[in-house]
KELOSE-335092 format. One record per residue: residue in three letters; x, y, z negated of N, C-alpha, C in turn. Coordinates in steps of 0.02 Angstrom, whole numbers, padded with zeros to 5 digits, always signed. Each point is the difference from the previous one (the first is absolute). Last residue first. Layout:
REM KELOSE-335092
ALAXYZXYZXYZ/...
//
This chain:
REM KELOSE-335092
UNK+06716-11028+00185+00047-00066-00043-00018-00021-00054/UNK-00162+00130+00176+00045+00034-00074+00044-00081+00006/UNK-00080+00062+00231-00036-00021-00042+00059+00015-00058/UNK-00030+00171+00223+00022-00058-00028-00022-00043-00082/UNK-00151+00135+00209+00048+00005-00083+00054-00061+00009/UNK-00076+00032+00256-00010-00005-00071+00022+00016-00040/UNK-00039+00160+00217+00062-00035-00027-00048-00044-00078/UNK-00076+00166+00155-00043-00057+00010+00055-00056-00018/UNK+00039+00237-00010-00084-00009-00021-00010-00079+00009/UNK+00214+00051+00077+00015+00025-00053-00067+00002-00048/UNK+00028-00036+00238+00019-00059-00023-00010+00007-00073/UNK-00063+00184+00116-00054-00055+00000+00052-00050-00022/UNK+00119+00180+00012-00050+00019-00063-00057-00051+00014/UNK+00191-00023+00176+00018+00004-00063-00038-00025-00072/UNK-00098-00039+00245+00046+00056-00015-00010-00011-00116/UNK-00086-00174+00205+00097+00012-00027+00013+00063-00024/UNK-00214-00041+00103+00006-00055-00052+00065-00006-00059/UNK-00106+00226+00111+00036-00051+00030-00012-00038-00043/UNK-00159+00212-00026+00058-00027-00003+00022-00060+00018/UNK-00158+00200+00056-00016-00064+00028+00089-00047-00019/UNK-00141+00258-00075+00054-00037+00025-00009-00057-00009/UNK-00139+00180-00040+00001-00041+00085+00042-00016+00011/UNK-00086+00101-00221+00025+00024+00059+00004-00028+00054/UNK-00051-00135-00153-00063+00062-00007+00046+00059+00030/UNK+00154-00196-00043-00070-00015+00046-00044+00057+00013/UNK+00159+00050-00169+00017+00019+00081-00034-00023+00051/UNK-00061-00018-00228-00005+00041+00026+00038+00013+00053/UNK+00025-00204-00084-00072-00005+00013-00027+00102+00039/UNK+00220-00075-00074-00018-00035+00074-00082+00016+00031/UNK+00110+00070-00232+00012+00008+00060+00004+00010+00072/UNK-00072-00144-00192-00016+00060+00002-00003+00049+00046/UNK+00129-00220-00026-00065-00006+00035-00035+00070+00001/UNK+00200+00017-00112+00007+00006+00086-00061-00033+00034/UNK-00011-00001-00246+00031+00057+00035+00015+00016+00048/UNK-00034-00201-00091-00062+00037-00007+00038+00084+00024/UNK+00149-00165-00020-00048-00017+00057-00043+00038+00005/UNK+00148+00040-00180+00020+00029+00083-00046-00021+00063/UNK-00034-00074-00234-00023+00074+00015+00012+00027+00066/UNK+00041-00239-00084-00076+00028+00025-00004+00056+00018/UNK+00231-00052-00061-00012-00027+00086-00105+00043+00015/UNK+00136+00018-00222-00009+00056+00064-00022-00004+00066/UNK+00007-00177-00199-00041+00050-00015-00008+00069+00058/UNK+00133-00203+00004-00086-00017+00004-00032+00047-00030/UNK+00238+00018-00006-00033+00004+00066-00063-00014-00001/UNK+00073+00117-00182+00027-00049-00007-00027-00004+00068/UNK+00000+00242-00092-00016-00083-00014+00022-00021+00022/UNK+00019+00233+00040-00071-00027+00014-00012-00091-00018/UNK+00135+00261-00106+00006-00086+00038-00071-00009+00009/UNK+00043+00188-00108+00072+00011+00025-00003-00074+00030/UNK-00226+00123-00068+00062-00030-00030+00024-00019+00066/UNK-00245+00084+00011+00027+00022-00034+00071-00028-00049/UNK-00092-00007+00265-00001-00057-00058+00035+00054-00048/UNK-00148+00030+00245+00039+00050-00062+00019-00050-00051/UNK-00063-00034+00304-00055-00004-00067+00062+00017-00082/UNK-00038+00070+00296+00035-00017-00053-00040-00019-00053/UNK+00019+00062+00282-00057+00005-00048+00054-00044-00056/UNK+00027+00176+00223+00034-00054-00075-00036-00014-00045/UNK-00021+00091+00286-00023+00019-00064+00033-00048-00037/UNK+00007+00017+00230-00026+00067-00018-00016+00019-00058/UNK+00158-00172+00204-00016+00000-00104-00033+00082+00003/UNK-00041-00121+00244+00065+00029-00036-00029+00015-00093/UNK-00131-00122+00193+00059-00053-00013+00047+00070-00050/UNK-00202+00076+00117+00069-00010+00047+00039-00045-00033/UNK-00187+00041-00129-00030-00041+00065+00078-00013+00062/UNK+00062+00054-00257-00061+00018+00033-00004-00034+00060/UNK+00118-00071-00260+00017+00019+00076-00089+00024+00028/UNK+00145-00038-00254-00053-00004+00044+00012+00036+00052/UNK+00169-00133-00191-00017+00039+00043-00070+00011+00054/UNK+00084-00030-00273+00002-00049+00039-00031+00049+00087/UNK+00101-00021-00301-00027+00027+00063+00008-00034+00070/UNK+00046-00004-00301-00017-00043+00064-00026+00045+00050/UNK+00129+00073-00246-00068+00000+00060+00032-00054+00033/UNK+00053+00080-00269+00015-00034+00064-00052+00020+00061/UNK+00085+00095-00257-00032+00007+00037+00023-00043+00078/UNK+00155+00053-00191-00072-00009-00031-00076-00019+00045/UNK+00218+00179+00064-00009-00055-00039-00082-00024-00045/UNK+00066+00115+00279-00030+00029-00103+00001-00076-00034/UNK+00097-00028+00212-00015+00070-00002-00033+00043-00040/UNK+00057-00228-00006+00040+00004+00048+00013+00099+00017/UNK-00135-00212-00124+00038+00077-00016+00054+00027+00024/UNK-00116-00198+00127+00004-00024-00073+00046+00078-00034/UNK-00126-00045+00265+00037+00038-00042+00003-00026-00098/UNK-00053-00110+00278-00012-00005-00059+00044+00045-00044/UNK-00132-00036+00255+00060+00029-00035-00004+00005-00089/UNK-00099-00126+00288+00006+00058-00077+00060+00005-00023/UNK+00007-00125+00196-00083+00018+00008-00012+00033-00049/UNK+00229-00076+00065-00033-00049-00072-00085+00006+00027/UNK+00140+00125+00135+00044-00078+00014-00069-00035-00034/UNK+00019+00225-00040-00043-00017+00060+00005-00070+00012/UNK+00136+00097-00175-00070+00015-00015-00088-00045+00066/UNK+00267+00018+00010-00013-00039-00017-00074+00004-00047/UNK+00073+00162+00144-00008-00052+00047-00030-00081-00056/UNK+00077+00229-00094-00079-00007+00017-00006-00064+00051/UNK+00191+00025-00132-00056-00015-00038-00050+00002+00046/UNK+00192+00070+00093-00026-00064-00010-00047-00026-00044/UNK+00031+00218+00044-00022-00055+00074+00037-00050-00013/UNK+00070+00151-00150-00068-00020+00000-00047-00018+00067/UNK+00227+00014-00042-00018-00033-00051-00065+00009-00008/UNK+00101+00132+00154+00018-00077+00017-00043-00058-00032/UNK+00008+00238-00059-00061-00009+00056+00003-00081+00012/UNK+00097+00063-00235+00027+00025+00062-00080-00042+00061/UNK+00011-00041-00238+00037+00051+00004+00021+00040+00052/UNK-00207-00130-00127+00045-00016+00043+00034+00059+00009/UNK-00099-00061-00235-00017+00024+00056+00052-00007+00048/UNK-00008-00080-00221-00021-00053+00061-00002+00022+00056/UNK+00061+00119-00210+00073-00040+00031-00036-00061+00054/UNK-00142+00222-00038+00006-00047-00019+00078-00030+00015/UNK-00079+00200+00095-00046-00028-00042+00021-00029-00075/UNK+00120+00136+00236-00003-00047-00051-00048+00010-00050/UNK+00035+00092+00251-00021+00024-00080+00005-00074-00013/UNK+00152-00025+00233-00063+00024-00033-00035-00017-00069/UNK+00223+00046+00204-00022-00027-00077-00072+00038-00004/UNK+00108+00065+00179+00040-00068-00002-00029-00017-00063/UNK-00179+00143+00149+00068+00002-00061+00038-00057-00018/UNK-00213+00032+00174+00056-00005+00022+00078+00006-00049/UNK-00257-00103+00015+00027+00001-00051+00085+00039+00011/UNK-00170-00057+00174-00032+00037-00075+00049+00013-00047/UNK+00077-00078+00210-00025+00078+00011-00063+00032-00072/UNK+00094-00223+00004+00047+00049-00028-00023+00054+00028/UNK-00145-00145+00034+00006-00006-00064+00042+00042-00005/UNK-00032-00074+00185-00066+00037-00002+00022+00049-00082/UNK+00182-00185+00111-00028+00083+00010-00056+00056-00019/UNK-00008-00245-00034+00060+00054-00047+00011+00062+00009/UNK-00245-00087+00060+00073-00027+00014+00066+00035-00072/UNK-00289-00050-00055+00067+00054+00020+00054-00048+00030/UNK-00215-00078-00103+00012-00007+00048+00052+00048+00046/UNK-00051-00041-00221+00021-00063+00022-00001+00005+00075/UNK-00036+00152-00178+00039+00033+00041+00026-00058+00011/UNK-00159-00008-00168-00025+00046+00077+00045+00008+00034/UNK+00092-00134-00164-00063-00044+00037-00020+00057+00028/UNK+00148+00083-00139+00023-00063+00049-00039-00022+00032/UNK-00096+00174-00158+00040+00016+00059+00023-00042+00059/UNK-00074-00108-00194-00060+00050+00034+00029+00010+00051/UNK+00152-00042-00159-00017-00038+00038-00055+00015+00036/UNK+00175+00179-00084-00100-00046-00037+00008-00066+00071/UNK+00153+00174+00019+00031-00018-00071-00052-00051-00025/UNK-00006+00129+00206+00049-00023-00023+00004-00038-00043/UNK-00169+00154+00033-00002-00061+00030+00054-00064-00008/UNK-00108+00203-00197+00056-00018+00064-00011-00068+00058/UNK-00210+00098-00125+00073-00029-00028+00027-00010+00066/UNK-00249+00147-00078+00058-00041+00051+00044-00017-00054/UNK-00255+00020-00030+00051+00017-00031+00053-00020+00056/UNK-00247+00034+00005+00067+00036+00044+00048+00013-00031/UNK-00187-00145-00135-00006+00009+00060+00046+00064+00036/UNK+00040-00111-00230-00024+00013+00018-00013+00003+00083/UNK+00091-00158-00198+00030+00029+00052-00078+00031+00040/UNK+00074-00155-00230-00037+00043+00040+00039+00044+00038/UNK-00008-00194-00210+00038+00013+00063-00060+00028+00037/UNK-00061-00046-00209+00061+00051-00006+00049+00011+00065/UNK-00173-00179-00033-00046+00059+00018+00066+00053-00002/UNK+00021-00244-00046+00032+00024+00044-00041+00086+00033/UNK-00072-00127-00187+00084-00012-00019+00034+00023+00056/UNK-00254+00003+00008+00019+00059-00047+00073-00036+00005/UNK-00139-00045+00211+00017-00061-00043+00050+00064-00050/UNK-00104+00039+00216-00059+00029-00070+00024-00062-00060/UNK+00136+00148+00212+00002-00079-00008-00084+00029-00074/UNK+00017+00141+00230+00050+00006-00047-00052-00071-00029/UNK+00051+00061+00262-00075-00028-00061+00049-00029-00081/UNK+00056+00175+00241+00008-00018-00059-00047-00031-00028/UNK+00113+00150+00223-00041-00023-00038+00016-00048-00047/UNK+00143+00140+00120-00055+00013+00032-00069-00011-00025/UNK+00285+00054-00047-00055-00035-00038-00046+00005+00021/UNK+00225+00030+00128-00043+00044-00044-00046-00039-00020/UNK+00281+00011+00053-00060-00042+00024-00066+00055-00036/UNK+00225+00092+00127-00043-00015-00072-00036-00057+00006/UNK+00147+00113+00177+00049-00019-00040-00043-00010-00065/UNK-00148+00013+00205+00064+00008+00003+00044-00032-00043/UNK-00219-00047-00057-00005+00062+00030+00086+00008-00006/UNK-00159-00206-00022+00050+00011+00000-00017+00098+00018/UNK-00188-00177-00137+00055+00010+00064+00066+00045+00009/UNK-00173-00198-00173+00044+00085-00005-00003-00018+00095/UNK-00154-00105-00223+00001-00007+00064+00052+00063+00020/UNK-00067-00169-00223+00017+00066+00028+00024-00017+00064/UNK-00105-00148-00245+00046+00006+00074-00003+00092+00023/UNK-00006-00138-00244-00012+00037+00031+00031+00026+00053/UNK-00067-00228-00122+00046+00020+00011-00024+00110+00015/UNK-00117-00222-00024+00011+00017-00071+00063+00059-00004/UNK-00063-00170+00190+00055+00017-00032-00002+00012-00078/UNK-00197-00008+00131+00025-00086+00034+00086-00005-00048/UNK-00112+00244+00015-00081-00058-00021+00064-00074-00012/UNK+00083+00177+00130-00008+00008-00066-00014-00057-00043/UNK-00009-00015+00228+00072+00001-00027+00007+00006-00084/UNK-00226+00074+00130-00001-00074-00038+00093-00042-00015/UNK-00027+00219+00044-00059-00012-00048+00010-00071-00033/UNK+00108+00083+00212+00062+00021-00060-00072-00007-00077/UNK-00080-00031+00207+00034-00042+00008+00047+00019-00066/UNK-00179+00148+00043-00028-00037-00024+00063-00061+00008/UNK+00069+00196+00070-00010+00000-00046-00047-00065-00039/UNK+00062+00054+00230+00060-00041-00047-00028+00005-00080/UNK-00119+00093+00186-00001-00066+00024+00035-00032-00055/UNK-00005+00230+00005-00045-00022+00002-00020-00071-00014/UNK+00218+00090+00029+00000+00017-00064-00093-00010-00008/UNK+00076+00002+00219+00045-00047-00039-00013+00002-00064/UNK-00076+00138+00145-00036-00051+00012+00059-00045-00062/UNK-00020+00270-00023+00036-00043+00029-00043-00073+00011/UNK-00053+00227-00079-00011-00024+00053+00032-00048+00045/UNK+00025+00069-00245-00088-00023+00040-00016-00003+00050/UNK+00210+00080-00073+00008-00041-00020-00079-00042+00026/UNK+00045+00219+00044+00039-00047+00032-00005-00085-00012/UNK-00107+00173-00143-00039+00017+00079+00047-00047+00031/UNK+00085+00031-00195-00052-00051+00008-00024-00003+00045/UNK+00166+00156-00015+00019-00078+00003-00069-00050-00006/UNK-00035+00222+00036+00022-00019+00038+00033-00050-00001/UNK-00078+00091-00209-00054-00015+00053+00023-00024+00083/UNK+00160+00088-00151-00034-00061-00034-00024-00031+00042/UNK+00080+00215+00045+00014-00061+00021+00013-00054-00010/UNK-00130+00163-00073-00016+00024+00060+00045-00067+00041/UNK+00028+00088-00247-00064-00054+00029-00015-00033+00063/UNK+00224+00130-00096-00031-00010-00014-00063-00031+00036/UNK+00301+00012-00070-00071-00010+00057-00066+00025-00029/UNK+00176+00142-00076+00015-00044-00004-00065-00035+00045/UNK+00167+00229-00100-00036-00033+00063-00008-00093-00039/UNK+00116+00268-00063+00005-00050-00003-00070-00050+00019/UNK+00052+00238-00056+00054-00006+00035-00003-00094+00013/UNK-00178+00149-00121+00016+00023+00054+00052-00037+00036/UNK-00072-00084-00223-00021+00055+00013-00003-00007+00081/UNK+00013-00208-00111+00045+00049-00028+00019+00070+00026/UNK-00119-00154+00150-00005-00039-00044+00076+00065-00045/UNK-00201-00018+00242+00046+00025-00052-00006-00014-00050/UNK-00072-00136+00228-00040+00056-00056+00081+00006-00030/UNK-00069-00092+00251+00033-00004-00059-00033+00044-00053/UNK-00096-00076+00217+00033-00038+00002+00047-00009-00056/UNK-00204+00132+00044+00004-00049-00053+00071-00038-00002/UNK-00034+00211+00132-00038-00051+00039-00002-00075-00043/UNK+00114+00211-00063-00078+00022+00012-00021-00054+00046/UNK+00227-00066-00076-00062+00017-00050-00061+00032+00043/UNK+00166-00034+00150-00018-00054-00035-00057+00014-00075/UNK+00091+00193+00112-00061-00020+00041-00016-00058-00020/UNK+00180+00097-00139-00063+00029-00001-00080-00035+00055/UNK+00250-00068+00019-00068-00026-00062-00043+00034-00029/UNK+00143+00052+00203-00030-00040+00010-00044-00037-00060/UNK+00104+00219-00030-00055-00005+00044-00023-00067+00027/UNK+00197-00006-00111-00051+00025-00051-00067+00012+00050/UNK+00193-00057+00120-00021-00052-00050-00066+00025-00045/UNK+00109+00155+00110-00043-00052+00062-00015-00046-00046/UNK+00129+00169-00106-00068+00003+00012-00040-00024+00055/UNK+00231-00084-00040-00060-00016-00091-00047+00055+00016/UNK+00121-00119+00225+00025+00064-00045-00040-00013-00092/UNK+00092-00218+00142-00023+00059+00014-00047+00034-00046/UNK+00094-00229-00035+00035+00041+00060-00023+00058+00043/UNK-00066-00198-00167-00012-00003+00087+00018+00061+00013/UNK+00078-00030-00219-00018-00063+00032+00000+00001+00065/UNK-00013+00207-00115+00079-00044-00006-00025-00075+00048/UNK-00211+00117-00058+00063+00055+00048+00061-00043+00010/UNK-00110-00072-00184-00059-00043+00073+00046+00023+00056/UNK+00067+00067-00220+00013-00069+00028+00001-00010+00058/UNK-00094+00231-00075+00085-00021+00006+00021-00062+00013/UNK-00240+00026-00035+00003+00024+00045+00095-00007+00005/UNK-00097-00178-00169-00009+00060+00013+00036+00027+00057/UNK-00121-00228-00138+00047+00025+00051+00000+00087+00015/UNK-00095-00251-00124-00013+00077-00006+00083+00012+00048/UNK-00031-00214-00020-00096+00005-00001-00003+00088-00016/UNK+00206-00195+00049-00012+00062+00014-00051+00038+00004/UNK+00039-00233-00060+00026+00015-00025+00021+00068+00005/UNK-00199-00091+00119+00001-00020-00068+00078+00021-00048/UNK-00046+00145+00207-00010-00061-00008-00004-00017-00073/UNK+00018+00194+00232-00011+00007-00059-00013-00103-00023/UNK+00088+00095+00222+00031+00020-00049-00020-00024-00075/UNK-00119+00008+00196+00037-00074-00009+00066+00006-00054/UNK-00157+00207+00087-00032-00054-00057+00030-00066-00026/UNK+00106+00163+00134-00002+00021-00059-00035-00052-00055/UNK+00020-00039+00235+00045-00013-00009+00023+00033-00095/UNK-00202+00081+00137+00001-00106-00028+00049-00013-00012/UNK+00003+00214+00066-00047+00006-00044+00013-00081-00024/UNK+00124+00050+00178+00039+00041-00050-00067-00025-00062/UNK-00056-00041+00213+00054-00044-00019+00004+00023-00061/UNK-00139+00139+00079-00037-00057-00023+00036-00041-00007/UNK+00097+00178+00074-00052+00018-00044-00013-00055-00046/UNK+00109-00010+00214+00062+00016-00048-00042+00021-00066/UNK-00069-00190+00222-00066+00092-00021+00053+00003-00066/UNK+00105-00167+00198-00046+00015-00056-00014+00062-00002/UNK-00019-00126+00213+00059+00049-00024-00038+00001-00087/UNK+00005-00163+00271-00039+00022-00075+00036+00049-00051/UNK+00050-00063+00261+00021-00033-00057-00050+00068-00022/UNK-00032-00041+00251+00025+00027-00048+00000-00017-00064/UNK-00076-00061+00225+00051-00040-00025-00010+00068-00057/UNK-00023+00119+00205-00017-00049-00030+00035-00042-00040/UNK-00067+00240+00038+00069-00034-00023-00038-00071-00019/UNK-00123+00187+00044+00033-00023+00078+00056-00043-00018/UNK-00141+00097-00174-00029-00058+00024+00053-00030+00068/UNK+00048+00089-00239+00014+00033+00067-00022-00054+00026/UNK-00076+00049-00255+00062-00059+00066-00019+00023+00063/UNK-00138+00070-00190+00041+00047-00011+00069-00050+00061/UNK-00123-00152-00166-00019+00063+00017+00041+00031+00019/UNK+00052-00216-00061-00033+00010+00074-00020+00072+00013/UNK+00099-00088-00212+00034+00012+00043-00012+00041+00081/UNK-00142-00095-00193+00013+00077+00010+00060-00005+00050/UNK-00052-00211-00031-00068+00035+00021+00024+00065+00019/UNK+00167-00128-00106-00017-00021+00061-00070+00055+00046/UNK+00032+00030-00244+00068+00002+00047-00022+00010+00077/UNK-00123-00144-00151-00004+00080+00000+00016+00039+00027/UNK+00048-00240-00003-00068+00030+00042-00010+00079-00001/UNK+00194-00067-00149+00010-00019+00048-00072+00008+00064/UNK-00032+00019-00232+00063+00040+00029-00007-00012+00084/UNK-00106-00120-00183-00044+00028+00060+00045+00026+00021/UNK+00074-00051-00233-00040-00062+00054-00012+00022+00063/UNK-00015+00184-00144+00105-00043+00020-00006-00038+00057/UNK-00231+00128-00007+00057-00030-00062+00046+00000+00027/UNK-00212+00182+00075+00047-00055-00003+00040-00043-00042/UNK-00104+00225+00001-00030-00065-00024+00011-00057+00010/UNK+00084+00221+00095+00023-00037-00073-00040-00072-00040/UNK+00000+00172+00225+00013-00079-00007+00013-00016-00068/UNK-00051+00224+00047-00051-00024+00016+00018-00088+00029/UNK+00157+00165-00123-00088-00030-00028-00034-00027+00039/UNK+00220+00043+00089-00023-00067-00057-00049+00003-00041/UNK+00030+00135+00181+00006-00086+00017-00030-00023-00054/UNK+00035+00203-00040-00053+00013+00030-00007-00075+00015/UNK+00226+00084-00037-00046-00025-00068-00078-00007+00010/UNK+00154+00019+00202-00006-00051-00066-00044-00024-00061/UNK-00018+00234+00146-00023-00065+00026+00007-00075-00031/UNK+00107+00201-00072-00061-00011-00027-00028-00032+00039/UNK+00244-00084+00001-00039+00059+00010-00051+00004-00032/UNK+00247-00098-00056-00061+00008-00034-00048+00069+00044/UNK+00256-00069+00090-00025+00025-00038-00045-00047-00001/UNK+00129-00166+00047-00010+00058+00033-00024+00020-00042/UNK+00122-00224+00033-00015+00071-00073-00006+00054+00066/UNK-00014-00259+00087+00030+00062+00018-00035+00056-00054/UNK-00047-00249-00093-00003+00016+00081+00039+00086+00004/UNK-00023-00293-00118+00003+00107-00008+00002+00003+00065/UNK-00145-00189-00091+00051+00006+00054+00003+00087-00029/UNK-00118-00114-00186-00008+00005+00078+00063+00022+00024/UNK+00022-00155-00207-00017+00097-00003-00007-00013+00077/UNK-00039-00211-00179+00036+00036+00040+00004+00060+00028/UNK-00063-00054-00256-00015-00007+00063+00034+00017+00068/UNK+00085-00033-00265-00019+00047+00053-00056-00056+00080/UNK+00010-00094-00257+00049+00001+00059-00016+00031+00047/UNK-00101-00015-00227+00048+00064+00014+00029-00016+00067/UNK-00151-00187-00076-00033+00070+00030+00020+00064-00007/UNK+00130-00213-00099-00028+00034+00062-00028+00036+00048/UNK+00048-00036-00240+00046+00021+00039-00004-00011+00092/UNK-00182+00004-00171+00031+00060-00011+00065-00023+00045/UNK-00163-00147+00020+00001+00021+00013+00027+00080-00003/UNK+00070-00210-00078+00026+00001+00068-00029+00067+00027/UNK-00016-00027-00235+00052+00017+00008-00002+00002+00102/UNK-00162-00109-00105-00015+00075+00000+00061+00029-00007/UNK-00031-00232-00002-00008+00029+00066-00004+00076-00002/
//
């Protein structure tokens, strides 16, 4: 698994809406210290908020405007990643498209606000602490990762397995939580907490995006071809709305190395009080198969009872007929 997380957690994050290149005022850069504490994650409330300052009240109805400071600043930080972990002011400039002493003034204010430190003298950048702490701060305030953690315990516990809890962020999945396995032949599989992997390409993905139309999907995915992985990965948007329907059809999703050799998952979909998927809970098989049917059927059950049990603890009230309950309450079949 420690391959998924080096090649995944290089998959860019999606980039906020561009918006109209105007100069860099000192009002901007003034924005963005005094919003920088913000994350990626939050964008969007951020945004929204500052927008309001400074709106012509007689104009009713009026649309929200971004702050070109504080876009520009978070749009630097979504820059930096596990396969891009140092970065310098000429990149960052080239990338999003404006001048290299707006850029440089914008990581000067990111550093004096922890958001980056310097790495190989003067000319070169990389995250630092400030938005550590804001993934955990995020991460601790989620209910889901409260409630789920003791359910992915006893997943653990009942498997021997080591489960993991993800959600979706656009075109990534992300690792939310985790009850790593305490059985030593399978301790070498590990996947830390905000590791992403492509959505695409992870079954994970298929199952959070069980509830996308096609349309929903190609406004995600709009390139006639999409990154290859694997000779399993799907190739085109087409090709992967169908995996995900037939992800939804089944109630999970079974990966046999499909996306790192050597390594299988089971995943399975959790829903919130509205009935919609808010989370993937999975359990890790260190090899390229999961057995013989009397051996995957227990796991998959136990895996979508899992599931179920944390989407109950949200307030979802699942059907008799949906999918992932036939799939928890399906018998083993007996050995021959």
């Amino acid at each position: 698994m420690a391959k998924e997380e080096q090649t995944g957690a290089g998959r860019k994050q999606a980039k906020p809406r561009a918006i109209a290149a105007s100069a860099l005022r000192d009002g901007d850069v003034s924005a963005a210290q005094k919003g920088g504490a913000g994350s990626s994650d939050a964008i969007g409330a951020t945004v929204s908020s500052a927008g309001a300052v400074g709106a012509d009240e007689d104009s009713a109805g009026a649309s929200t405007y971004l702050v070109p400071g504080l876009e520009r600043g978070l749009r630097i930080l979504s820059e930096f990643s596990a396969r891009e972990p140092v970065l310098g002011a000429p990149e960052l400039s080239k990338r999003i498209g404006i001048p290299r002493t707006t850029t440089f003034r914008l990581l000067q204010t990111l550093e004096a606000l922890g958001f980056l430190e310097r790495v190989n003298g003067d000319r070169y950048f990389r995250l630092s602490v400030a938005v550590l702490r804001l993934g955990f701060e995020y991460l601790n305030s989620l209910e889901l990762t409260d409630v789920g953690t003791p359910i992915l315990e006893r997943l653990r516990d009942a498997t021997g397995l080591s489960s993991h809890l993800l959600i979706r962020d656009q075109r990534d999945v992300v690792f939310v939580g985790k009850a790593q396995t305490h059985e030593p032949m399978f301790s070498s599989v590990k996947v830390h907490v905000g590791t992403r992997l492509p959505a695409h390409a992870t079954v994970h993905g298929q199952v959070l995006m069980g509830d996308l139309t096609f349309d929903e999907l190609r406004q995600l995915y709009p390139e006639p071809q999409l990154e290859r992985f694997t000779e399993r990965t799907p190739a085109t948007v087409e090709e992967l709305y169908g995996r995900v329907r037939e992800s939804a059809a089944l109630g999970y999703a079974l990966s046999e190395a499909s996306f790192e050799r050597g390594i299988s998952v089971v995943s399975a979909p959790v829903r919130d009080q509205s009935g919609k998927i808010a989370a993937a809970l999975t359990v890790t098989i260190p090899r390229s198969d999961l057995g013989e049917t009397e051996e995957r059927e227990p796991l998959i059950a136990a895996v979508c009872q899992a599931a179920l049990d944390l989407s109950e603890r949200l307030g979802h009230r699942p059907r008799a007929d949906e999918p992932t309950v036939l799939q928890a309450r399906r018998k083993p079949v007996a050995a021959s």
